[in-house]
N, C-alpha and C positions, 0 to 999 in steps of 0.2 A: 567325336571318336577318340578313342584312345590311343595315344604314342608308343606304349609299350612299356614304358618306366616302372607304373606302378602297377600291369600286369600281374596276373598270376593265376594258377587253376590249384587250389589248395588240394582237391582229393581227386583220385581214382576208385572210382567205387564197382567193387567187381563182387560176384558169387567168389565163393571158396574155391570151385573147382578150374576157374578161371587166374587162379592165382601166377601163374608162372608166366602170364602172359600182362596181368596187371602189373607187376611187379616192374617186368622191361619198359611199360610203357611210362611207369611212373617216375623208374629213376631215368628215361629218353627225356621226357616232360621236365624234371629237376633239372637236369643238363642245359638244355637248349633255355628257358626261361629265367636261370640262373637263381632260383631259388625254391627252395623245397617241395616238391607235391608227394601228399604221403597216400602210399595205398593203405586200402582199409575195405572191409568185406564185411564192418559191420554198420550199423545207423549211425547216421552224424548229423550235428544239431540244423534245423531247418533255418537256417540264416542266408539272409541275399549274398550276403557280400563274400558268403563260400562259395565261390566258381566250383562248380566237378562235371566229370564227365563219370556215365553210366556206360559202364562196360558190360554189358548185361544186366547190370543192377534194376531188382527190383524196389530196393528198398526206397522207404519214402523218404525226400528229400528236400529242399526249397527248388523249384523251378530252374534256376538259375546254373544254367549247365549245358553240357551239348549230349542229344541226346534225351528227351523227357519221356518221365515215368509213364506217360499215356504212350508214346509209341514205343519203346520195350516192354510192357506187359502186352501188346496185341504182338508184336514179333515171335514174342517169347510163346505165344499161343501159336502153334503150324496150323491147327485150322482154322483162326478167326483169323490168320494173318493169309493165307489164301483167300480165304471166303472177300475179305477185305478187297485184296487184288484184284480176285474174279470181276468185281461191282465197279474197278473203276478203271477196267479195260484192259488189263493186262492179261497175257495168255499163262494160264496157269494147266494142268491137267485136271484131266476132265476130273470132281469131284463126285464123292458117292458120300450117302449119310447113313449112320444107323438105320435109320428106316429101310434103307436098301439091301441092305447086308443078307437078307434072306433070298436073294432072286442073282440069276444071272446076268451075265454080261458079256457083249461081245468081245470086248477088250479084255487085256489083261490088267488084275488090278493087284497093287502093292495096299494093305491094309499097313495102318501107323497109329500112335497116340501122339495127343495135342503135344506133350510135354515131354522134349528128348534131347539128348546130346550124343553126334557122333553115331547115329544109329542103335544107340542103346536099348529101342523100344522094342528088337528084333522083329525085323517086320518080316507079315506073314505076307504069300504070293498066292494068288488064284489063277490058273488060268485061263482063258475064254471061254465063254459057256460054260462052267462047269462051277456049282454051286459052292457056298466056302462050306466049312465046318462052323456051325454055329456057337458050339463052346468055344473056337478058337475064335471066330470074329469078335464075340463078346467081350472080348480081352481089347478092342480096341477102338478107337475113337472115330475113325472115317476108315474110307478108303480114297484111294487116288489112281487113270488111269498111269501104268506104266508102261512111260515114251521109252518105244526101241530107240536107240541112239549109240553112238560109235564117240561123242565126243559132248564133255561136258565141263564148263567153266565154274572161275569164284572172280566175282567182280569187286574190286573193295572200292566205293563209291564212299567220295566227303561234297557234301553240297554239291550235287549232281556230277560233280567230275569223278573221274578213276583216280585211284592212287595207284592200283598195280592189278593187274591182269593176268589170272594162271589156268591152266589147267590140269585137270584132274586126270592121274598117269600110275599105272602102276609101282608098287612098293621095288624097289632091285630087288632080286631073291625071292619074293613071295608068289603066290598064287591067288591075286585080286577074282572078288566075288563080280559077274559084272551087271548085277541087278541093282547093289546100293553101293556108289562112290563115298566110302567112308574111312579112314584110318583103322577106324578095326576091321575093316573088311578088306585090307589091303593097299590102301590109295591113298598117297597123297598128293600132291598140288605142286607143279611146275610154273617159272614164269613162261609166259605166252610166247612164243616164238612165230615171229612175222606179224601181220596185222590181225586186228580181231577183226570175226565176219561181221556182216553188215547187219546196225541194230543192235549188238552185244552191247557196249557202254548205255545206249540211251532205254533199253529195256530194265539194263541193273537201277539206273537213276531216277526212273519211273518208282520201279519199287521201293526203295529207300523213301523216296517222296511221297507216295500215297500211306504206309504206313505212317507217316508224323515222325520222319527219322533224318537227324543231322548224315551221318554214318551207319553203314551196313554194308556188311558180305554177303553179298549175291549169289546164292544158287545157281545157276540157268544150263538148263541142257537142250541140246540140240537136236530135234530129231533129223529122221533122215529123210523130211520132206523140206529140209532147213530149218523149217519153224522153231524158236527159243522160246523153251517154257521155264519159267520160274517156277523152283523148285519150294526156295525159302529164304528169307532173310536173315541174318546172323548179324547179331549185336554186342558177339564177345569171341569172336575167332581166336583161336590158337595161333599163335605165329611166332618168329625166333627175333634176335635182339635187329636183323633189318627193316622185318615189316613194321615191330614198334616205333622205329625210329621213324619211318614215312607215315604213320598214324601221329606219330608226337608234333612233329613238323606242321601238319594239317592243322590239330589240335590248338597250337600255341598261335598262330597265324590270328584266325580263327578267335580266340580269347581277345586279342591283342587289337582286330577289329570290332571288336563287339562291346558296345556302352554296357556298363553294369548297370541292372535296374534300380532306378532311382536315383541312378547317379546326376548330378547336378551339369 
């Protein structure tokens, strides 16, 4: 095992739109390891001995990282990253497939596409029994049912622990939508105040772990039979210069246990 000395996590490898949150995390990372990690949003050469971590990042890279390209292209997919969960026990909502889209339902279902950020996909609403619009489904990739709920969390899980535990509260001043918990629909994220219910951490930890993920932010809403259903996994959350720094911390711990491959 490594002492730390000759540690280091060279890149932050983020998308572009992820940039203000790469950035913290990489000069937290610079700080705390006492020598440079540069962000970067575009490819960098496939070598072992570049430690990075995949802030979403899809791009190809050497293995050698936290976070691999196998389990952020299934995250980064919402319906193969459900479909995934559904298989290996975790309570997700109920799913519907293209194939469905033409028939009713007794539940109410949120239609989405695979590929989104922040509810950009504007998701369409059906309610119970009553058929969608078929040019309007057509636009999109699954449906999901949608859990009535009064309260819904973000779990930020490194190697099955919590790092910080919030919930999802309305914006001061605005008028939150309460169908999608999203920043553009008015909502953001509070720390947790008092204990989390029972099962919240070990639900978020699950998910992170059956995707193939070091790190993830946890969806999970509660409905009002208790029940927590995962929402989604998130692999490059938004957050300001605290939460990087409790992400950097993980991060560097983390490098500093971990033999580099091949190393002698």
């Amino acid at each position: 095992m490594k002492d730390g000395r000759g540690s280091m996590i060279h890149y932050l490898k983020c998308f572009k739109r992820s940039h203000r949150t790469g950035r913290l995390l990489a000069t937290a990372i610079t700080e705390i390891q006492g020598q440079k990690c540069v962000y970067c949003n575009k490819d960098i050469p496939a070598r072992p001995e570049l430690r990075h971590i995949r802030w979403g990042s899809i791009f190809p890279t050497s293995d050698n990282g936290i976070n691999l390209l196998s389990g952020v292209r299934i995250a980064s997919n919402k319906l193969m990253a459900l479909v995934r969960l559904q298989s290996a026990g975790v309570l997700v909502p109920t799913l519907f497939m293209t194939n469905e889209f033409e028939s009713t339902s007794n539940v109410r279902r949120i239609f989405r596409k695979s590929s989104r950020q922040d509810a950009n996909d504007d998701p369409y609403f059906v309610a119970a029994n009553e058929l969608p619009d078929p040019s309007i489904a057509a636009e999109y990739d699954y449906a999901l049912e949608h859990i009535a709920s009064d309260r819904e969390y973000r779990v930020d899980i490194f190697d099955g622990q919590p790092i910080k535990i919030r919930e999802k509260t309305p914006i001061q001043g605005l008028e939150p939508s309460g169908d999608v918990r999203s920043s553009s629909r008015g909502w953001t994220t509070e720390i947790l105040k008092g204990s989390p219910c029972a099962g919240l951490v070990e639900t978020a930890a699950k998910a992170v772990s059956f995707l193939g993920l070091h790190f993830g932010a946890v969806d999970i809403v509660e409905g009002r039979d208790n029940r927590l259903f995962v929402l989604e996994v998130n692999t490059a959350p938004g957050m300001g210069a605290d939460g990087s720094m409790l992400y950097a911390i993980k991060f560097v711990e983390w490098d500093r246990a971990t033999p580099d491959p091949g190393a002698q």
